[in-house]
ZAMARGU-4260 file (C-alpha; in steps of 0.2 Angstrom, whole numbers, plus 5000, padded with zeros to 4 digits):
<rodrens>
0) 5000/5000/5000 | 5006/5018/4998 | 5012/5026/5012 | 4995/5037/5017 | 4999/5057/5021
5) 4986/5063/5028 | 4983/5083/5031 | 4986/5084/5051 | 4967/5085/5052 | 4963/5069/5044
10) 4975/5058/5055 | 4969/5065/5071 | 4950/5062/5064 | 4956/5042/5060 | 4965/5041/5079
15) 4950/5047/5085 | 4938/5037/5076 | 4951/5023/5085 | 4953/5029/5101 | 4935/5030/5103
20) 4929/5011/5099 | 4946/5009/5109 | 4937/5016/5126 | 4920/5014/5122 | 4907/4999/5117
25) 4913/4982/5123 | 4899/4970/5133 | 4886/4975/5146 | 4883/4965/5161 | 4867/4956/5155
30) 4881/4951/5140 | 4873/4962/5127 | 4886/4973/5116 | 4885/4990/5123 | 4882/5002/5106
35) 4899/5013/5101 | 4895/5022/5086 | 4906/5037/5083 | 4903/5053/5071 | 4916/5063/5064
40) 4911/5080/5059 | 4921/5087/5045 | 4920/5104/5034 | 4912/5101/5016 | 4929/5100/5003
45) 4941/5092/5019 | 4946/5076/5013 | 4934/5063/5021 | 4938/5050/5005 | 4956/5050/5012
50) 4949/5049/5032 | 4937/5033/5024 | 4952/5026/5017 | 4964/5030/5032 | 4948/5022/5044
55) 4947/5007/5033 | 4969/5003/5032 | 4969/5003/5051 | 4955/4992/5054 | 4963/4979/5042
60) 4978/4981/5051 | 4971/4977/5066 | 4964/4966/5061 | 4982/4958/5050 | 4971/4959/5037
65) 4961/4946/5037 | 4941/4941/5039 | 4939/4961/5041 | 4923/4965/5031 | 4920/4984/5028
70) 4904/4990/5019 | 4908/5009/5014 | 4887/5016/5010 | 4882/5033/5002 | 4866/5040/4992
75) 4876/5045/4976 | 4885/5034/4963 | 4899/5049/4961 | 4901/5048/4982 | 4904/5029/4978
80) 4916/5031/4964 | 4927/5043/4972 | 4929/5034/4989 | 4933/5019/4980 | 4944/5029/4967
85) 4955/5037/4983 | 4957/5019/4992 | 4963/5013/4975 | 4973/5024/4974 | 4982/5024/4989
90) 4981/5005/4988 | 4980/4999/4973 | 4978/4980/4978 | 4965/4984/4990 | 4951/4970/4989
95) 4938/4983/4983 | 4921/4979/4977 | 4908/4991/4971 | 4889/4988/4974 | 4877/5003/4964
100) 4864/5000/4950 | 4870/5018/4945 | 4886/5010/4940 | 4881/4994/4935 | 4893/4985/4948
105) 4888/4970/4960 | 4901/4962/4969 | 4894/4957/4981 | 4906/4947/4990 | 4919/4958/4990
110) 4926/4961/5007 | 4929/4982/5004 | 4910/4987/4997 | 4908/5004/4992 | 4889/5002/4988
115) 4874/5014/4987 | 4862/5011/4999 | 4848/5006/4988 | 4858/4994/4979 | 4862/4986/4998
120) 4846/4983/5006 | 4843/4967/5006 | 4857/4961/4992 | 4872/4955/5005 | 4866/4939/5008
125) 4874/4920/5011 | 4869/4906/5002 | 4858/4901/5017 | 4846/4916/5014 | 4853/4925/5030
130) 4864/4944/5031 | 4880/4941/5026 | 4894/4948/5043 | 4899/4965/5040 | 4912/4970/5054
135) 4910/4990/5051 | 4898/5000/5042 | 4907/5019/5037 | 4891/5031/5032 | 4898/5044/5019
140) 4886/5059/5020 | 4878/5052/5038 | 4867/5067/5040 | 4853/5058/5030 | 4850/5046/5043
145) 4836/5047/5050 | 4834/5049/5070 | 4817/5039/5069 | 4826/5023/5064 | 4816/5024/5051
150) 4821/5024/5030 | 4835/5015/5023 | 4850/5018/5030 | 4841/5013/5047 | 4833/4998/5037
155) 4852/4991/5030 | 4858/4991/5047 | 4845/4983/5055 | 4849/4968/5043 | 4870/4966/5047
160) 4863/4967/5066 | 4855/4951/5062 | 4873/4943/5059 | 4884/4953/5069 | 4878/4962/5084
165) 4890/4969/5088 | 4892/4977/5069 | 4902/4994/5071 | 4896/5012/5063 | 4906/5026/5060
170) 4898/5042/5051 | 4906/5058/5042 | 4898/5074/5039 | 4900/5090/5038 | 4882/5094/5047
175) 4879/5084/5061 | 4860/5087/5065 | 4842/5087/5055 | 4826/5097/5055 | 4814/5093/5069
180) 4826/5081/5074 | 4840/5089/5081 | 4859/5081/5084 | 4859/5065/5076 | 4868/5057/5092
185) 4850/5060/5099 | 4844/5046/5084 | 4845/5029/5087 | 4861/5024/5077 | 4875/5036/5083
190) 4883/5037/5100 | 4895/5052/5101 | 4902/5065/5091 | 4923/5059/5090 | 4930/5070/5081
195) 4922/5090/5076 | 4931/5102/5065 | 4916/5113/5058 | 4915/5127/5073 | 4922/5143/5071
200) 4940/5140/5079 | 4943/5124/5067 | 4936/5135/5052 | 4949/5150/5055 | 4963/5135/5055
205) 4958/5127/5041 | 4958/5146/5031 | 4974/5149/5038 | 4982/5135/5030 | 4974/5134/5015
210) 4962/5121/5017 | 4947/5129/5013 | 4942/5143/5003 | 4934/5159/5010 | 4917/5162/5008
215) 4911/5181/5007 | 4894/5188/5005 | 4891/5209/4998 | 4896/5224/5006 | 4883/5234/4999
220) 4868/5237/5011 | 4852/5226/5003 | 4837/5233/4997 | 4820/5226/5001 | 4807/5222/4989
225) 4788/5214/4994 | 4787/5198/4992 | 4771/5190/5004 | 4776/5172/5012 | 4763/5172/5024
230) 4754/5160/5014 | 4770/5149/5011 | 4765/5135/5027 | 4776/5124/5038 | 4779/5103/5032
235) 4778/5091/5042 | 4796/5089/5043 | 4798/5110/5050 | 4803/5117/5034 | 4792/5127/5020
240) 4782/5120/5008 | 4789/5117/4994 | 4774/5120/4981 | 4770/5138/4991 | 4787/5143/4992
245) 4790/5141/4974 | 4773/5150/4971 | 4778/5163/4981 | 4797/5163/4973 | 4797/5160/4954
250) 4790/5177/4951 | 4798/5184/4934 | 4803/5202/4944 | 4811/5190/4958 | 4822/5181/4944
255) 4828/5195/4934 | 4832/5206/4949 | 4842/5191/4959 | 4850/5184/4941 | 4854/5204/4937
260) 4864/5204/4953 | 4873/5187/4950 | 4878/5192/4932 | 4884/5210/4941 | 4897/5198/4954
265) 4902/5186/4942 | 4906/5196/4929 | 4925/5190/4934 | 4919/5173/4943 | 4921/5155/4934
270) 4912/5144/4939 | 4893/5149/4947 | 4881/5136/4958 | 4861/5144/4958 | 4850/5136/4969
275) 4832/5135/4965 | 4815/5134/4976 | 4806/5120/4962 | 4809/5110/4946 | 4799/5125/4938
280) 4811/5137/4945 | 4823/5130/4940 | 4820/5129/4923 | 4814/5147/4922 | 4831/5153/4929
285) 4841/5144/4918 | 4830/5152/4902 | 4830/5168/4911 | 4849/5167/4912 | 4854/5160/4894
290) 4841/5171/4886 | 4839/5185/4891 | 4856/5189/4900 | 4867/5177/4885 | 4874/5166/4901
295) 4878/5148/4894 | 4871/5136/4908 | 4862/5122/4912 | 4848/5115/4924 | 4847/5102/4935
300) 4832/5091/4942 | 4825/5076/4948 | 4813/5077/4935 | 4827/5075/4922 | 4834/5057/4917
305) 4849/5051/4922 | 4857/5053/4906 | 4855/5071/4904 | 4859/5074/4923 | 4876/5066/4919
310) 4878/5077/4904 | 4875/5092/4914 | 4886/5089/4926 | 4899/5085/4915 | 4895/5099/4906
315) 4898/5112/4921 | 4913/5102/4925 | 4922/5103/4909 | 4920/5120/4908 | 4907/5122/4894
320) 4894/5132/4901 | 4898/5145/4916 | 4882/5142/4928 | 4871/5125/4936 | 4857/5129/4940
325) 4847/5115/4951 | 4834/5110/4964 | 4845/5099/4979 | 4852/5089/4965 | 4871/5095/4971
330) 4869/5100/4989 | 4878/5086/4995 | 4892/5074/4987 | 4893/5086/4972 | 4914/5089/4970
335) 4918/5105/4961 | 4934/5117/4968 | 4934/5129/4957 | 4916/5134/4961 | 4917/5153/4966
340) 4900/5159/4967 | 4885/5152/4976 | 4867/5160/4972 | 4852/5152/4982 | 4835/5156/4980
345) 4829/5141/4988 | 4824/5149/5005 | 4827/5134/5019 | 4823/5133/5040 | 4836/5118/5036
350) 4851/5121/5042 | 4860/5107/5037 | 4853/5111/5020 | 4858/5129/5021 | 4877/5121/5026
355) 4879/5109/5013 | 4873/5122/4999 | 4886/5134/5002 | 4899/5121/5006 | 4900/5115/4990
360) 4911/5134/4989 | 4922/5131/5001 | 4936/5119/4990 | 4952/5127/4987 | 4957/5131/4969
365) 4973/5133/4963 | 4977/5130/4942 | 4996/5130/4948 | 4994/5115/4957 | 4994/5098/4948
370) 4987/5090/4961 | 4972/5102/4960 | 4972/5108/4939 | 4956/5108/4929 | 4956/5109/4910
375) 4950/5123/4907 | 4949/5136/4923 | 4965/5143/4919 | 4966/5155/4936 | 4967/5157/4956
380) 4952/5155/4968 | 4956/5166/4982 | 4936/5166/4989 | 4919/5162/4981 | 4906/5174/4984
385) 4887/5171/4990 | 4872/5180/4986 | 4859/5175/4998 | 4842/5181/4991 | 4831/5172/5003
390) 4839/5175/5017 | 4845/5158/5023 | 4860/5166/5033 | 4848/5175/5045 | 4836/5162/5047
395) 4849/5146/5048 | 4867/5156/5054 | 4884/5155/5049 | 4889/5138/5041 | 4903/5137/5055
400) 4892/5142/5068 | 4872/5137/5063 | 4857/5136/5075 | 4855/5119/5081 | 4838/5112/5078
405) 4831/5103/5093 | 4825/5088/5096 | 4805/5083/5098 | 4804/5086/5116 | 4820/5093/5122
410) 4815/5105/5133 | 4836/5110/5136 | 4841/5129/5129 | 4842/5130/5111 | 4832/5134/5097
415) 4812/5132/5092 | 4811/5118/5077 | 4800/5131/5066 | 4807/5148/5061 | 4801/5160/5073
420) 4800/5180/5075 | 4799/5192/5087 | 4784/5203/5092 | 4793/5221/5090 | 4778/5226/5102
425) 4779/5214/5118 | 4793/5204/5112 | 4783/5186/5111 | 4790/5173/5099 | 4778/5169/5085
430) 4780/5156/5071 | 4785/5161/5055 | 4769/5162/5046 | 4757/5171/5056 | 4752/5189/5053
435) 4747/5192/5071 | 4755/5191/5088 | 4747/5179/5096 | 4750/5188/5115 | 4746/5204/5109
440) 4738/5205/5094 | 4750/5218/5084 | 4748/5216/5066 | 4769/5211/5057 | 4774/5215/5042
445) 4770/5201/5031 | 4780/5209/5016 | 4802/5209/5013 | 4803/5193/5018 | 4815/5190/5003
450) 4826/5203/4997 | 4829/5211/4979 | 4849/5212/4981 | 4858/5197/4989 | 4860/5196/5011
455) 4876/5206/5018 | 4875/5195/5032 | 4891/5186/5038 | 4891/5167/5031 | 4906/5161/5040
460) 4907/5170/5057 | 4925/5170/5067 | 4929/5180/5081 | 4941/5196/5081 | 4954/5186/5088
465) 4952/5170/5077 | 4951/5179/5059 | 4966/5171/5054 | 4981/5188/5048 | 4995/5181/5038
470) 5006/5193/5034 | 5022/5191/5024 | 5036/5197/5034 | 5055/5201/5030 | 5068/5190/5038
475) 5084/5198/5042 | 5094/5181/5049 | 5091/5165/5055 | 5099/5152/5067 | 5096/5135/5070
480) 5096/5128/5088 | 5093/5112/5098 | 5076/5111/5106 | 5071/5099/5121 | 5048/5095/5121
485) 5042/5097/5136 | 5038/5080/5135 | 5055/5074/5135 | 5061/5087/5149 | 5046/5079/5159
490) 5055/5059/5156 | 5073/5066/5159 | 5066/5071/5176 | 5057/5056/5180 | 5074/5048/5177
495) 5084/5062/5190 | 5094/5065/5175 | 5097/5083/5166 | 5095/5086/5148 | 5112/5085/5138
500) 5118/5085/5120 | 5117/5067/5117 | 5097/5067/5123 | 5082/5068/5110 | 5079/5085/5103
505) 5071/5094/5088 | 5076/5109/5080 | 5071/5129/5082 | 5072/5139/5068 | 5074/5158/5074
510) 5068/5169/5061 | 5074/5185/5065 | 5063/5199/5058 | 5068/5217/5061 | 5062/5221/5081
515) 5052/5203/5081 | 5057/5183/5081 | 5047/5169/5074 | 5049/5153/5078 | 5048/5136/5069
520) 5051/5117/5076 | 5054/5104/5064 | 5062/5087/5066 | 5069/5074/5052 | 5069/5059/5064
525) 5056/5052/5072 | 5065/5039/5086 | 5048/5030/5092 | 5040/5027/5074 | 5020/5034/5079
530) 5010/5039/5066 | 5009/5057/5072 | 5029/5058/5075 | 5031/5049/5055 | 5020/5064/5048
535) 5031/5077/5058 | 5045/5069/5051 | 5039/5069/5033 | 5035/5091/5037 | 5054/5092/5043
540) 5061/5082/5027 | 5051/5093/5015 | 5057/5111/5026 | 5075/5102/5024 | 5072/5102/5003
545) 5066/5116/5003 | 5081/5122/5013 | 5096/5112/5004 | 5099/5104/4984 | 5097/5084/4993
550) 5090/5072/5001 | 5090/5074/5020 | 5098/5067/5033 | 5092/5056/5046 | 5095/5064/5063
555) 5091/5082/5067 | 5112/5083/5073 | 5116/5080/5054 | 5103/5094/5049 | 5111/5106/5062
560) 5130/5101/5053 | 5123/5107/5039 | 5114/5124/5046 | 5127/5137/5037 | 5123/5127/5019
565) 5103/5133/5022 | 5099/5144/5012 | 5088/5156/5021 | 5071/5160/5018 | 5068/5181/5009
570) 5052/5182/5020 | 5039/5170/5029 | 5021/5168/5030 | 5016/5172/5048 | 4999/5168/5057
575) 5002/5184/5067 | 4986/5184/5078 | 4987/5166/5081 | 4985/5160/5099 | 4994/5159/5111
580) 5009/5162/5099 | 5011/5168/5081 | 5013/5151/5069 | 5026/5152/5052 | 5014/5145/5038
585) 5026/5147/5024 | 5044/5156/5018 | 5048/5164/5001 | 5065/5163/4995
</rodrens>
């Protein structure tokens, strides 16, 4: 297998996922299993294909891999083929099966299946009629579980507990709760959230480095227009109906005024992702937009066959027309980095929904890099832009900071299920839809519920102190230095001995930089061979390339015999307002 190098985010989310079945599950006293089903909560555009591949490399392992059978389920053939694809890729001998009517594969007795869920209810079967044994179940896209144990992700698990039941679940998402459902560790399948990188400190990381683009909405102040949803009523599942709302959005003045605005903010944008409230939406946008604005696009929907979906999609993604246009047929599992303008007219109380929309913004895009290069988007993404014309950031929140629906029941703090507003007279909460206070009896303002010009409101939200400030600094000199962890300071005095020369160290780069220093720690070597010290050891190998014409050498004594050889960086990339100290990201030379 090729070696796996993870980002540093993706290893800690597979330790995790690890440590967790490590210390939780095993069997309760009556000798039943005790259920250890573990979520992993990752940003839209993070990696999860490589944390699946790294999940399913260490469970083999453990397992010296042998009799370990792993069933990998999604909703979407192109999930299915990219999972598969990255495990391939990493390992190309991998015992790997595919199992989806989509892409005309049943091997079914694979021991890796990547299937789609329809394709694996009631299919995995032995030759006695019974569930064949699936170890662990990995749920790509786990948010479309349902809390009821109800549907069929519920319904495919319920048949491997038959076999095994002790059988294993572990779920990635990027939004961790549903609609009149709350959390889905408040469900029936999942126990504990291991592993959560989507709040507003693990967002201003991941921008820092690079490992997500950011998203911005408009500067300019919005101006309202009347648009009447008081007749647009509540489903059952707590979100707006969708024949009223499209009613009450596919309005011609709506579409011209919100498509006018999107053409104004793309003029130098590449690649745009429009959101509809209906399939009749939809396709009155994408005419609106090819016609009368000359806009090559296409439109997407669940009315369409899968034929022309496909050509699309492949369309958009070549390159050959500018905007998709579609009705949730690419607000999850839809892969597309150089997308760089989100416009959504499919107002939403879902915030999940509202999440996975614009997420499908937040991939990096570089034409530079190889590993990322699209033929035919020739440039440099620095952001994508969202125009917000239903106002989905108010209603649902930041996507790094959304409101949490709560559960049926839950009477804990939080928020009400079903959009609410606030009496400006007594200050009672009201549901969405009603035109009078029902303490009071003050008449609202049934009118600017959707706005002309798109919301200025913020769509990732980060804190003064975490909006990651990289600034390019000077370096004046640099010197290289031993430096002794804490970690091993704390096992030299355990032994009653003092640190000297011949102990372990790493290495401190001092970056001297006119009246301030920055600091670096690398290491080449890594003596006790864990997975965290071998990916340190990789960082240090690549800064010593950087550094020197040759491979490096194998203890960080050799590197410092060579420290005068170096060269020295022109200027770094600092953090500066990171906490508790500013972190070097980068050097020019």
């Amino acid at each position: 297998m090729a070696i796996l190098q993870p980002r540093w985010y993706q290893e800690a989310a597979v330790k995790a996922v690890f440590d967790y079945l490590a210390n939780t599950g095993g069997i309760a006293e009556d000798g039943r299993p005790i259920k250890a089903n573990p979520l992993v909560a990752m940003p839209t555009g993070t990696g999860k294909s490589l944390v699946i591949s790294g999940i399913i490399w260490v469970a083999i392992m453990l397992r010296n891999m042998t009799n370990l059978r792993v069933v990998i389920a999604t909703h979407d053939k192109r999930l299915i083929e990219q999972n598969a694809k990255t495990l391939l890729k990493l390992w190309p001998q991998a015992p790997v099966g595919i199992v989806s009517a989509g892409l005309k594969r049943k091997d079914l007795n694979a021991q890796l299946i990547f299937g789609g869920i329809k394709s694996l209810i009631g299919k995995l079967i032995d030759n006695s009629g019974k569930p064949q044994w699936v170890d662990l179940l990995i749920v790509d896209e786990a948010h479309l579980i349902n809390n009821k144990a109800e549907g069929q992700y519920c319904e495919f698990i319920l048949e491997c507990l038959k076999t095994n039941p002790n059988l294993r679940v572990v779920g990635l998402t990027a939004t961790w709760f549903r609609l009149g459902q709350g959390t889905l560790t408040q469900g029936q399948i999942f126990t504990d959230i291991c592993y959560n990188i989507c709040d507003i400190d693990g967002f201003a990381r991941l921008l820092a480095e690079g490992f997500l683009a950011p998203l911005i909405t408009p500067s300019d102040p919005a101006r309202k227009i009347a648009i009447d949803l008081s007749t647009v009523g509540m489903g059952a599942d707590g979100d707006f109906r969708q024949g009223a709302l499209q009613n009450a959005t596919d309005r011609a003045d709506i579409n011209y005024a919100a498509l006018r605005e999107i053409v104004q903010y793309g003029e130098n944008r590449r690649s745009w992702m429009i959101f509809g409230a209906g399939v009749e939406h939809v396709e009155h946008l994408q005419q609106m937009l090819s016609g009368a604005f000359g806009v090559p696009c296409v439109a997407v929907h669940s009315k369409m066959k899968d034929a022309e979906v496909d050509a699309a999609f492949g369309a958009f993604k070549r390159g050959e027309v500018r905007a998709l246009i579609n009705k949730d047929m690419a607000t999850t599992g839809f892969d597309h980095p150089p997308v760089d303008l989100i416009g959504d007219l499919g107002a939403t109380c879902s915030a999940a929904k509202h999440v996975q929309k614009n997420g499908r913004a937040t991939r990096p895009y570089d034409c530079r890099n190889p590993d990322q290069y699209i033929p035919g988007f020739e440039f440099v993404k620095e952001n994508a832009i969202v125009l917000d014309f239903v106002g989905n950031i108010e209603r649902c929140g930041p996507i790094n900071d959304p409101i949490i629906p709560r559960a049926p029941g839950d009477k804990k703090t939080g928020v009400r299920d079903a959009p609410i507003k606030i009496c400006a007279h007594c200050g009672n909460y009201n549901h969405s839809s009603v035109r009078f206070c029902h303490v009071c009896g003050a008449e609202f303002d049934m009118r600017s519920s959707i706005t002309q010009h798109a919301s200025t409101a913020e769509i990732i939200k980060l804190d003064d102190s975490a909006v990651p400030q990289v600034e390019i600094i000077p370096v004046d000199r640099v010197s290289y230095t031993r430096h002794v962890t804490k970690a091993t300071k704390r096992a030299l005095s355990t032994d009653g001995r003092s640190w000297t020369n011949n102990d372990p160290f790493i290495i401190k780069a001092s970056y001297y930089c006119g009246l301030k220093t920055y600091y670096e720690f690398v290491t080449v070597e890594a003596p006790e061979g864990t997975r965290e010290q071998n990916f340190m050891r990789k960082i240090g190998r690549d800064w010593f390339r950087a550094r020197y014409q040759g491979e490096p050498p194998e203890t960080n004594e050799e590197v410092l015999q060579y420290s005068s050889y170096l060269r020295s960086p022109r200027a770094l990339r600092v953090w500066v307002n990171k906490k508790p100290y500013p972190e070097v990201k980068g050097a020019e030379f």
